[in-house]
C-alpha positions in Angstrom: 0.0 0.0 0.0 2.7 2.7 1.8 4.7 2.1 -2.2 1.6 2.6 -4.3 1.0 5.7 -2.3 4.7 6.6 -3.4 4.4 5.9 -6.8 0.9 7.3 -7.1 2.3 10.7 -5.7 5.7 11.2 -8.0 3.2 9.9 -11.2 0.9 13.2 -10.3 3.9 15.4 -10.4 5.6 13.5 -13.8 6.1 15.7 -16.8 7.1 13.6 -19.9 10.5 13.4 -20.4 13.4 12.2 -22.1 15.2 8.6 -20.2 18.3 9.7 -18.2 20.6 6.9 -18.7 22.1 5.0 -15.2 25.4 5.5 -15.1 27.6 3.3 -17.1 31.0 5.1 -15.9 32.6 7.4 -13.3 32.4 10.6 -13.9 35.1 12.7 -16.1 35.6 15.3 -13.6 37.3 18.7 -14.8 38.3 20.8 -11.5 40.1 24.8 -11.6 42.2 23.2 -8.3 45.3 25.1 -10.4 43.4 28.2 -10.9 43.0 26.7 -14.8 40.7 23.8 -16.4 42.2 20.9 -16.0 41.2 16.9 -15.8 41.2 15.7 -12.2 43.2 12.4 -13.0 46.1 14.6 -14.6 47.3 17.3 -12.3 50.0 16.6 -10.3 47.9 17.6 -6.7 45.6 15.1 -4.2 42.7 16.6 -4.9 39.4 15.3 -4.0 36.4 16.5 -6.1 32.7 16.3 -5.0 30.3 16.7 -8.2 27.0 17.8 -7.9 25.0 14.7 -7.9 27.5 13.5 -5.1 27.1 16.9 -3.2 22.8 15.4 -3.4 24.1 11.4 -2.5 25.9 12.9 0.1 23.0 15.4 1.6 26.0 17.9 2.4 24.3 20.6 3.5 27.3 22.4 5.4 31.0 22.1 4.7 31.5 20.1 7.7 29.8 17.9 6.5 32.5 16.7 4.4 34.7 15.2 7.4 36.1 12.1 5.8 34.1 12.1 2.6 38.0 13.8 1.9 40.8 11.6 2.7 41.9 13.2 6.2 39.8 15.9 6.5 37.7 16.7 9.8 35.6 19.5 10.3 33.6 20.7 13.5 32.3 23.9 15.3 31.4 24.3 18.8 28.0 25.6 18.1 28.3 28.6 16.8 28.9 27.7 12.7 32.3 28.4 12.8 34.0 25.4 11.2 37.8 24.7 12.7 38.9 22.6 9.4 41.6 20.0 9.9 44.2 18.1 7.1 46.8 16.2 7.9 46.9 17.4 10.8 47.3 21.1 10.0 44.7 22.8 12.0 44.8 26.1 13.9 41.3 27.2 16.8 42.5 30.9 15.4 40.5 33.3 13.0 42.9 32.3 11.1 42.4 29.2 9.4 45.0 27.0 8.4 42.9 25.6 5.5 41.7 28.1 2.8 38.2 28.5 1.7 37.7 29.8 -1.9 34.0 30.4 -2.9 33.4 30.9 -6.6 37.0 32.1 -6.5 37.4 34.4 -3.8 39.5 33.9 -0.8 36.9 33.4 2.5 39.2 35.4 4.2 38.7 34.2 8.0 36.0 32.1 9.4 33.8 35.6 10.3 33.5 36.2 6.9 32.8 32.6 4.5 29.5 31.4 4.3 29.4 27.4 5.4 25.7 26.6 4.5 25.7 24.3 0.7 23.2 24.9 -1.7 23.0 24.6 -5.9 26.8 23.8 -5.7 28.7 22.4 -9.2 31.3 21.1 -7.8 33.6 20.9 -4.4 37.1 20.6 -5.0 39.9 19.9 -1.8 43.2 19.6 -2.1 45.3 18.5 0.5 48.5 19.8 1.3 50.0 23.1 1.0 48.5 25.3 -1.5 51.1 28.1 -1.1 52.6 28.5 -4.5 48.9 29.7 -6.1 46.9 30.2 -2.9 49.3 31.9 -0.5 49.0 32.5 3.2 46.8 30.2 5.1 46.7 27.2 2.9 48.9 25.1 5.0 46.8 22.5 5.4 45.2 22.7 1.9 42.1 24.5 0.3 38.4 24.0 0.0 37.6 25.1 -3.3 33.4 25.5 -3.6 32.1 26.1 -7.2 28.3 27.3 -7.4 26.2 26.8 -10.2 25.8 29.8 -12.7 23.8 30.4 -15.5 23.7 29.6 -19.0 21.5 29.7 -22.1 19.1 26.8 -21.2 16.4 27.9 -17.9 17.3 25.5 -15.4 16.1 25.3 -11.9 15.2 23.1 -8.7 12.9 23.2 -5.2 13.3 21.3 -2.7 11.7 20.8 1.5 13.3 19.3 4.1 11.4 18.2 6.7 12.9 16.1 10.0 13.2 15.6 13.5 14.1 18.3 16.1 11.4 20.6 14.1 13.9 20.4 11.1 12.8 22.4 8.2 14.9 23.7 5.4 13.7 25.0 1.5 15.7 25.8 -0.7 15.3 26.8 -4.5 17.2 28.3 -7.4 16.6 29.5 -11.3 19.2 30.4 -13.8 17.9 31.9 -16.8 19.1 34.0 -20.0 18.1 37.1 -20.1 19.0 37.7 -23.3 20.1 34.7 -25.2 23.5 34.6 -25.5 24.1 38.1 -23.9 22.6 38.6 -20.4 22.3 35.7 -17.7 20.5 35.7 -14.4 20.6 33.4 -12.1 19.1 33.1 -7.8 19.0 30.9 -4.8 18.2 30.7 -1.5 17.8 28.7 1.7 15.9 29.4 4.6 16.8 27.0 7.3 15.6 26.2 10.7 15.4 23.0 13.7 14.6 23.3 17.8 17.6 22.7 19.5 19.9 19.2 20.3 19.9 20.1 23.6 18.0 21.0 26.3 18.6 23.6 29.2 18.2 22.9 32.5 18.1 26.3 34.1 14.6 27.0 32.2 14.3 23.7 31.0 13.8 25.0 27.1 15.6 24.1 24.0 19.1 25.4 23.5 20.8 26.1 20.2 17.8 26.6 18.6 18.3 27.9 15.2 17.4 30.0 11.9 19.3 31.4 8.9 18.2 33.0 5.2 20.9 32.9 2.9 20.8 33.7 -1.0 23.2 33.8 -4.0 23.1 36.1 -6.7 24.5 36.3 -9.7 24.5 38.4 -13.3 26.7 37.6 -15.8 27.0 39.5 -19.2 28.6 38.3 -22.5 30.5 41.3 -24.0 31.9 39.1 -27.0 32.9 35.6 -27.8 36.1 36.8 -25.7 35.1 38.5 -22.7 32.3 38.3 -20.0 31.7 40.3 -16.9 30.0 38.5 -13.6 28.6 40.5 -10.7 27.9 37.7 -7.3 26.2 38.7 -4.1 26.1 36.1 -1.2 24.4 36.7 1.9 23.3 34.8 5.4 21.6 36.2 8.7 22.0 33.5 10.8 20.1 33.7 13.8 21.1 31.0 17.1 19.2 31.2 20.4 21.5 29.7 22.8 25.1 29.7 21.0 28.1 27.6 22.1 25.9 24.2 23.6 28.9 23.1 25.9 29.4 21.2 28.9 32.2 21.4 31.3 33.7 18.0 31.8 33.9 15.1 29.0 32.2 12.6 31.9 29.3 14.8 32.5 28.5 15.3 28.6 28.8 11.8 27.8 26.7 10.2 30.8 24.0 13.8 30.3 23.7 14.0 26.7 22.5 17.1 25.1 22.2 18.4 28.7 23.8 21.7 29.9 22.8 24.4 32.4 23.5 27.7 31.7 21.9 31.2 33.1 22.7 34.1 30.8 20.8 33.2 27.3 20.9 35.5 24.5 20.3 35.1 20.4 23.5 35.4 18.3 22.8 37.9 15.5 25.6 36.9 12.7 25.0 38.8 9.6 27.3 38.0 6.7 27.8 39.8 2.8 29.8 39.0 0.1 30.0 40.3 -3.1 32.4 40.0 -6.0 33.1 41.5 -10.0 34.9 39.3 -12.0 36.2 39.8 -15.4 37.3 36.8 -18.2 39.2 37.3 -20.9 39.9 34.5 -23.4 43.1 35.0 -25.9 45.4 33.8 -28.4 48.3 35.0 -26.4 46.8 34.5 -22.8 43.6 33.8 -20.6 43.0 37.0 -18.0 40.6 37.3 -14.8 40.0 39.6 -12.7 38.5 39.0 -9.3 37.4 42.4 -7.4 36.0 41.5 -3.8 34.5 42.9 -0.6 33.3 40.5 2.5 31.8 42.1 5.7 30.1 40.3 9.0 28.8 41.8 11.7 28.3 39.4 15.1 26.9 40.1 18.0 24.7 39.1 21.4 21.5 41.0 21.7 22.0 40.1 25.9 25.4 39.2 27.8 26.5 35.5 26.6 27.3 32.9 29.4 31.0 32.8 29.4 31.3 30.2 32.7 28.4 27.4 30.8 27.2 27.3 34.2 23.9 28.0 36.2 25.8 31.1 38.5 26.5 34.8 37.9 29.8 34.2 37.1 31.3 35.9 34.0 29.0 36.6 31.1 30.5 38.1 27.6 29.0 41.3 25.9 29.5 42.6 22.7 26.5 44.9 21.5 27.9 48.0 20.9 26.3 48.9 16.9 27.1 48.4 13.6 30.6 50.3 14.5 31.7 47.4 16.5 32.3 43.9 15.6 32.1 43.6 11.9 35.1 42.6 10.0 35.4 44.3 6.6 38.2 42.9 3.9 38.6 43.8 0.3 40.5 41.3 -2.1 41.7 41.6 -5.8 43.4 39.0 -7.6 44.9 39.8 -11.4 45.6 36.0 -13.0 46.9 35.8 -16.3 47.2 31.9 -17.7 48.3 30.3 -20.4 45.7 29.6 -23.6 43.7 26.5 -23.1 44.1 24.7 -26.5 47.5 26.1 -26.6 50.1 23.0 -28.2 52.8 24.3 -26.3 54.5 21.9 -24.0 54.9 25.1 -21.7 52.0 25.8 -19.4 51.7 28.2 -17.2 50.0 30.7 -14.5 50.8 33.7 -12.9 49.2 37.0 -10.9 48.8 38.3 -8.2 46.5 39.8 -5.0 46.0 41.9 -3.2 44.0 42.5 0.3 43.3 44.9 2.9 40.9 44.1 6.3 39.7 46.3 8.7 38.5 44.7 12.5 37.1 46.6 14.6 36.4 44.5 18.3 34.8 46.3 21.8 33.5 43.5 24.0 33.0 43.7 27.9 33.7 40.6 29.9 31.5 40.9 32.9 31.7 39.6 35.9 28.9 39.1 38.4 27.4 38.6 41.5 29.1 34.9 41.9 32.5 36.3 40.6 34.8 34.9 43.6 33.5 30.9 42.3 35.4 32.3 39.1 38.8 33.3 40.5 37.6 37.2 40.7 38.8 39.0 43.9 35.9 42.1 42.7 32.0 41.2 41.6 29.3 43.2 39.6 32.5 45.3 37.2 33.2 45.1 33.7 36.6 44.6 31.8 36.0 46.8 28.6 38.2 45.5 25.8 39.4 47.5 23.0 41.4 46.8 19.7 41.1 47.8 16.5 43.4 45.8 13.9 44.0 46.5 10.5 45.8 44.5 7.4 47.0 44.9 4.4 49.0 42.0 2.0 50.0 41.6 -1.3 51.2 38.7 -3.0 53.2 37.5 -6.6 52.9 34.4 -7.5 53.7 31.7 -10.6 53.7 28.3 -11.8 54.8 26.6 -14.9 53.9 22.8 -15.9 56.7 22.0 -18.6 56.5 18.5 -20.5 60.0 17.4 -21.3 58.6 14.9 -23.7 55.4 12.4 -23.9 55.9 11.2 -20.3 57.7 13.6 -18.3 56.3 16.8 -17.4 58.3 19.0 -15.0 56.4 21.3 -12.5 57.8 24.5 -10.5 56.2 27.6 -9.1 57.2 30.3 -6.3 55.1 33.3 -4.4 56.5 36.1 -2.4 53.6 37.7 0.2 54.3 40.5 2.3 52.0 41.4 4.9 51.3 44.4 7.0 49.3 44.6 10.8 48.5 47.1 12.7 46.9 47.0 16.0 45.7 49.1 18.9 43.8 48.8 21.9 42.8 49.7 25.1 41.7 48.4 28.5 39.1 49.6 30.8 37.6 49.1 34.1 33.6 50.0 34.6 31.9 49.1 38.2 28.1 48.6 37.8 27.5 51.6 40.0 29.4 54.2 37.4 27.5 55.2 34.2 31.4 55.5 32.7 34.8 53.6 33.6 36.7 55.0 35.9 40.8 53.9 34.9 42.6 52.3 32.3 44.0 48.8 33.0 45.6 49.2 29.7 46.4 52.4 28.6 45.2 53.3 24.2 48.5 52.1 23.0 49.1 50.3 19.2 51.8 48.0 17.3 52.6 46.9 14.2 54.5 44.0 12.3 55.0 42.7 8.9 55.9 39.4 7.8 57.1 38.2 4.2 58.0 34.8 2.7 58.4 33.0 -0.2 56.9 29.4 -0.8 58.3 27.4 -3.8 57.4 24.5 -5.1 58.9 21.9 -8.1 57.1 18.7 -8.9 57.9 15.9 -11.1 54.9 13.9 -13.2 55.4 10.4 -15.1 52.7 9.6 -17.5 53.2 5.8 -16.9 50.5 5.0 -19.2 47.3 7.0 -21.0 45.4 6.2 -17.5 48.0 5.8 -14.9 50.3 8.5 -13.7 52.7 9.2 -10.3 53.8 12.3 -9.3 56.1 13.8 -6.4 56.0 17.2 -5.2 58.4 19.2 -3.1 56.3 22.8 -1.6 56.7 24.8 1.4 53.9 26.3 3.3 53.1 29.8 5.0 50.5 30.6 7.9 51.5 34.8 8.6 52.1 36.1 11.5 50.4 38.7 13.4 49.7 40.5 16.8 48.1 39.3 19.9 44.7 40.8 21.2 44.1 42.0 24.5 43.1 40.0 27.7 40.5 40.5 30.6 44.2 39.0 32.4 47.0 42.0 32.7 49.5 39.2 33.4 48.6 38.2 29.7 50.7 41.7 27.3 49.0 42.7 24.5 50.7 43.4 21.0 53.3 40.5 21.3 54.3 39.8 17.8 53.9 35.5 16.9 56.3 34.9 13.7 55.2 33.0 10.9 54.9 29.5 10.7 56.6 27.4 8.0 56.3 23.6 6.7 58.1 21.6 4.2 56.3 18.9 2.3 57.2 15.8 0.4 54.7 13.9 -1.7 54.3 11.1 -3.7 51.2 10.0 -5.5 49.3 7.6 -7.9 46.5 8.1 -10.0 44.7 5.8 -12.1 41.6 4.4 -13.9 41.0 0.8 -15.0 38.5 -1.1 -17.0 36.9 1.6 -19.5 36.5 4.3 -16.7 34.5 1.8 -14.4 37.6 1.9 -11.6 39.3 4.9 -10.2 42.1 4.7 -7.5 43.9 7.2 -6.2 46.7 6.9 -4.0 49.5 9.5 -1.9 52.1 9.0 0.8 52.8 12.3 2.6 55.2 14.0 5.2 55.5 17.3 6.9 57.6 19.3 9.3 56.1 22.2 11.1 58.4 25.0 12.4 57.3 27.8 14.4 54.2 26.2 15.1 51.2 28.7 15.7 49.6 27.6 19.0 46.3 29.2 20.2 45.4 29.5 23.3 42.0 30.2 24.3 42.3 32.7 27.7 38.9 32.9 29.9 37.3 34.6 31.2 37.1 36.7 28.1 37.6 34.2 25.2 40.1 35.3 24.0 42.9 33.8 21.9 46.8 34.6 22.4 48.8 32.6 19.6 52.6 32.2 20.4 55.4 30.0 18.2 55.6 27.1 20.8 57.1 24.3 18.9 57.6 21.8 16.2 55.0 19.4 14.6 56.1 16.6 12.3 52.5 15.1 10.0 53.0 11.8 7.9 50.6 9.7 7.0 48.9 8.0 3.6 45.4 8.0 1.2 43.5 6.5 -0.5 40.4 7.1 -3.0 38.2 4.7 -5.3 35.6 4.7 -6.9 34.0 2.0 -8.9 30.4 0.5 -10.7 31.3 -3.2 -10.7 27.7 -3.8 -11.7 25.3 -1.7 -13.9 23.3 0.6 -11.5 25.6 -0.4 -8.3 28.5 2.4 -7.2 31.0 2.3 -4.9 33.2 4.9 -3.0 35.7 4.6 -0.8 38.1 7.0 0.6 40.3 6.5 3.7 43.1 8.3 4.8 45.8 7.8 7.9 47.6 10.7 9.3 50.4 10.3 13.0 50.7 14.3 13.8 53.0 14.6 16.6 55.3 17.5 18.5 58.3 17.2 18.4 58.9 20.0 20.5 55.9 21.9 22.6 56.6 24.2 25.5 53.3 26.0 26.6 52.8 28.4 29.8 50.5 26.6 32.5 49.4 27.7 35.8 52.3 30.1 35.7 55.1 27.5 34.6 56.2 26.1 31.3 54.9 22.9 30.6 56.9 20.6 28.1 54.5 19.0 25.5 56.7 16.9 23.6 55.6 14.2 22.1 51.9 14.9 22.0 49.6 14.4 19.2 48.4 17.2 17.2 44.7 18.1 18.0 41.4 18.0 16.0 43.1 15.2 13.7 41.9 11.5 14.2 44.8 9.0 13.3 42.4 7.7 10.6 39.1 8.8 8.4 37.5 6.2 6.5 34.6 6.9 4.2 32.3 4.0 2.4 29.5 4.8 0.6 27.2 1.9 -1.4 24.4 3.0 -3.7 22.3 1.3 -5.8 19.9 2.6 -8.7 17.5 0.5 -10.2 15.2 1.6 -13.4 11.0 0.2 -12.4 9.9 2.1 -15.4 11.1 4.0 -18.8 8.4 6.0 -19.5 8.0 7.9 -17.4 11.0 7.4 -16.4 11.0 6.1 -12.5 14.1 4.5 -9.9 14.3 3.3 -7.2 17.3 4.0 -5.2 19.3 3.4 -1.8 22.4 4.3 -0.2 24.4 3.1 2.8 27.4 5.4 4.4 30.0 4.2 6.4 32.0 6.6 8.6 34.9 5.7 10.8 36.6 8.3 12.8 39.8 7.2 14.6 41.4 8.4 18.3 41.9 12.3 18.3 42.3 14.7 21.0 41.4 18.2 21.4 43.6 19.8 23.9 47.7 20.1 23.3 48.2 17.7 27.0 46.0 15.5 25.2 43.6 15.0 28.1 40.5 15.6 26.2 40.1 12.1 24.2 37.7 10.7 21.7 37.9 7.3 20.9 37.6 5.5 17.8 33.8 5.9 16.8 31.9 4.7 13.6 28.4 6.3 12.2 26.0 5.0 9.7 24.0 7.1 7.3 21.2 6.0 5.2 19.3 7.5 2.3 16.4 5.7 -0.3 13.5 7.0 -2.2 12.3 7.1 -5.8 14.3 9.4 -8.2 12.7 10.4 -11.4 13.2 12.7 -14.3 11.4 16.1 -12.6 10.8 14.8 -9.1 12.6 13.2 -6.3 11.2 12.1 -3.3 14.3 10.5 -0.5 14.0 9.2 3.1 17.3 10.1 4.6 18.8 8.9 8.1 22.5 10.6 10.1 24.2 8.6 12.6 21.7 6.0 12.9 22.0 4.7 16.1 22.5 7.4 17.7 26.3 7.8 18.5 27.2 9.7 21.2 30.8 11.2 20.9 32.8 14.7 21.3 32.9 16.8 18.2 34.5 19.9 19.2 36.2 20.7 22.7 38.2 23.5 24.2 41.2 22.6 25.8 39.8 24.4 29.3 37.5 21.4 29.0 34.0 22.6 27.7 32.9 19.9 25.2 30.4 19.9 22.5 28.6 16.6 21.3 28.2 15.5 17.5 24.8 15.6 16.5 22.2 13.1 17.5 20.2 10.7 15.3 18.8 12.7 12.8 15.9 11.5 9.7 13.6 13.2 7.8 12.2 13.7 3.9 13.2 15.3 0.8 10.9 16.3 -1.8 12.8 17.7 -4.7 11.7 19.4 -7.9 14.2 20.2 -10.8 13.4 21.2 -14.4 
């Protein structure tokens, strides 16, 4: 009965249609990883790319969603949508990512600024490993490169509902359309997104972490000539999070009291972010030119004081809201690339440009500190620590590559970039009893720094075209994560201004890739080690959250991965991707409770020793015309032992969780069940290293109902 229903609904919605053919092969997957078109199984990089239809199989609806769907890759926030992204065990808890976010091929600066919600996405490229020949400061670790869909001369378009547990609801829908055929494209989307909270609070015993966001993506894109074309993009999200940061102090007591906290000061985060870019293409004889002019803003704030001990007493609370002035981060970009013609026969092949940015960050915040202040350390109650600094930036980067073949198998690969960058801080300190409508001294007098940092990050590479479907590759590149200036703390013991160095890696890799059996088999292989010098260490300072990064040590990553893909039957696909990664200090000093503490030996944190990824779908054709499937799919996820503190106190064990996802798939209309971590797997996703821990997310299941035309 319940599958005559099924097929009785989809037939009311069926439009005749052509037959879309099951897939007979993997998919020929061209990526821009080297800022140029190139095929995925020929460029010298680990790259992993995540086509549309996967980006669907996968119901990815927020980058970190892609923890271990990339070989080594783990992603997680502590509530508050800021994902700290991990690979190979390059990671950083700063603003300051250590993995680069591109969007439609502009730099996400910091993680205020990118947009993390997925929606009408072409493609998702990662590459893994340092990026900083073409990508520059703050691709350590690698880069998330996320491709949106844009418009053409054919009106294409989707809707879709989401509807689950927890009060889950999220639409989303998108055209593209000509304009003017061949001239003038439009093209729209949007999300709006919202579920009751995972957990609940025990101080008013109401749902915490409830949430809702509108997000859209807009572009126009005009055809001059058959050469060049001119694209104007706006992104936006308001984001809106009643009860932000869900964490529990102790990993006993949020293990044994899931989804349980007890906090007193509850506000709504108000987390308004705007991106817009101009881009210009040029197609030559001589040379291919872009130009990529961009501004990104976000302004965050608490409406009320933010709990800043997660507990039930008036300890400290955080506050923030002091206008539009205050708390929004503003950066400009350009980048000027310049490439070498596409269907050029020369064995030369190259790229070059460069960019440019400036960012302006304007922070006021008060840590408060309350009636219940002494259970916090404080020897004064109901005063305020008014926190100043205004920081400013400005960087600008050259930057090369060539791809040489010496003949039909060897093709020689070298690149360098130079980046300089300029900061500039200044801040002040002051101290406001309840009583007085004004502070009434400085703890830290207005005072201001500055520091600049440069570095060049080279890179040769050697590629063997073993056969027209096999190649290996090894790489030699050096990484570059830039300095800058600590901010001030509620703590005077703790200087403000001290200027952190850069930090530097040097990377070997080797790598395989290949296809077998008329496209039906892909596997794709690379062995990898790294040396960290001058690590960057955050550390997260309370009462006033803040972070103070110092060069504490030495880091050593190696490790291996491994991707395939394969349809052994007709209708039946497989994926598999697995990757192992030992991180480890070598050396690791760090101040604690007013000593140095020697860290040696320690593993690197956020970075499980192993991520493994299997995914089993199966298609199966009822009917031709119309043209109805039936489908399901099985996921497999297997997260190894990390820790999330430098002492490596704070431990998650090894942990596996299942995924599920079936339905009927037709020509215009899909309808999908879908099920995360069946089971319902409890385990820590995010922690600070003070020991406030934030659970993965519970069981979650729910419907799709998707239109496309």
């Amino acid at each position: 009965m319940l599958m005559k229903l099924m097929y009785a609904l989809v037939g009311s919605l069926l439009c005749t249609g052509a037959y879309a053919q099951t897939i007979d092969s993997l998919d020929a997957i061209v990526v821009t990883a080297q800022k140029k078109e190139e095929k995925l199984q020929k460029i010298p990089v680990s790259v992993s790319a995540i086509t549309s239809r996967q980006v669907i199989d996968y119901r990815l609806w927020n980058t970190k969603e892609i923890t271990a769907i990339v070989p080594n890759l783990y992603s997680a926030d502590p509530g508050d949508n800021r994902n700290v992204t991990s690979i190979r065990g390059i990671t950083t808890t700063s603003y300051d990512p250590a993995v680069a976010t591109y969007i439609d091929g502009v730099n996400q600066f910091g993680l205020d600024t990118y947009i993390s919600q997925l929606s009408d996405i072409e493609r998702i490229e990662v590459l893994r490993g340092p990026q900083g020949t073409l990508y520059g400061r703050n691709a350590m670790g690698g880069v998330i490169n996320i491709i949106t869909k844009q418009p053409g001369n054919h009106i294409t378009g989707f809707a879709e509902a989401n509807v689950g547990n927890y009060g889950q609801q999220r639409y989303a829908a998108g055209i593209r359309t000509p304009l003017i055929k061949n001239k003038l494209y439009l093209g729209v989307s949007g999300i709006y997104d919202r579920r009751e909270g995972f957990y609940t609070n025990l101080y008013n015993n109401k749902d915490f972490d409830r949430q809702h966001s509108l997000s859209g993506n807009y572009y126009l894109k005009y055809i001059v000539n058959p050469r060049w074309s001119v694209t104007f993009n706006l992104k936006h999200l308001a984001n809106r999070n009643n009860g932000t940061f869900p964490l529990v102090n102790g990993v006993e007591d949020a293990l044994e009291h899931p989804f349980e906290l007890n906090q007193n000061a509850v506000t709504e985060m108000v987390d308004n972010t705007f991106n817009t870019s101009l881009s210009v293409n040029h197609t030559g004889h001589a040379f291919n030119f872009s130009s990529q002019t961009a501004w990104q803003s976000n302004h965050r704030y608490y409406k009320d004081p933010i709990d800043g001990d997660f507990s039930p007493i008036d300890g400290v609370t955080i506050i923030n809201d002091y206008g539009s002035k205050w708390n929004k981060v503003k950066v400009f970009t350009q980048e000027f690339r310049f490439t070498s013609p596409t269907a050029a026969a020369s064995p030369l092949k190259w790229t070059a440009g460069t960019y440019l940015f400036i960012q302006n960050n304007p922070v006021k915040q008060t840590t408060h500190f309350g009636e219940d202040a002494e259970l916090v350390g404080s020897p004064d109650k109901n005063y305020g620590l008014i926190n100043t600094s205004t920081g400013k930036g400005f960087g600008i980067a050259l930057y090369g590559e060539v791809n040489y073949a010496l003949n039909k198998q060897w093709e020689l690969i070298a690149g360098i970039r130079y980046d300089y960058e300029h900061k500039k801080q200044q801040v002040r300190g002051e101290y406001k009893p309840d009583a007085s409508p004004d502070p009434i001294f400085d703890f830290q007098p207005d005072t201001s720094a500055t520091a600049h940092f440069n570095a060049f990050s080279p890179k040769v590479g050697l590629l063997y075209h073993a056969a027209a479907n096999n190649d290996l590759y090894v790489t030699y590149s050096r990484g570059y994560r830039a300095g800058g200036l600590t901010q001030l703390a509620a703590d005077p013991s703790t200087p403000p201004l001290y200027a952190y160095k850069p930090e530097y890696s040097n990377n070997i890799e080797l790598g395989s890739k290949n296809t077998f059996f008329n496209n039906k088999l892909r596997v794709n292989v690379a062995l990898f080690y790294a040396t960290i010098t001058d690590a960057q260490v955050p550390t997260l300072v309370l009462p006033a959250a803040i972070t103070i990064t110092k060069n504490a040590g030495k880091l050593t990553s190696k490790g291996a991965e491994i991707e395939l893909a394969a349809l052994p039957v007709r209708g039946l696909e497989i994926n598999y991707q697995a990757g192992f990664t030992d991180a480890e200090y070598k050396t690791l000093k760090v101040p604690q409770n007013g000593a140095e503490a020697d860290l040696s030996g320690k593993k690197q944190l956020f970075t499980p020793d192993m991520t493994s990824m299997l995914a089993l779908q199966y298609q199966f054709a009822v009917s031709r015309k119309p043209y109805i499937q039936l489908m399901a799919r099985g996921e497999w996820q297997y997260l190894g032992e990390q820790y999330f503190d430098l002492a490596n106190n704070i431990r998650q064990s090894p942990y596996n969780l299942l995924n599920t996802r079936t339905g009927i798939i037709t020509r215009y209309v899909d309808l999908l069940f879908w099920a995360r971590n069946i089971g319902n797997r409890k385990y820590i996703s995010y922690a600070y290293d003070f020991g406030a821990v934030h659970l993965g997310n519970p069981e979650t299941w729910g419907f799709t109902l998707r239109v496309k035309w």
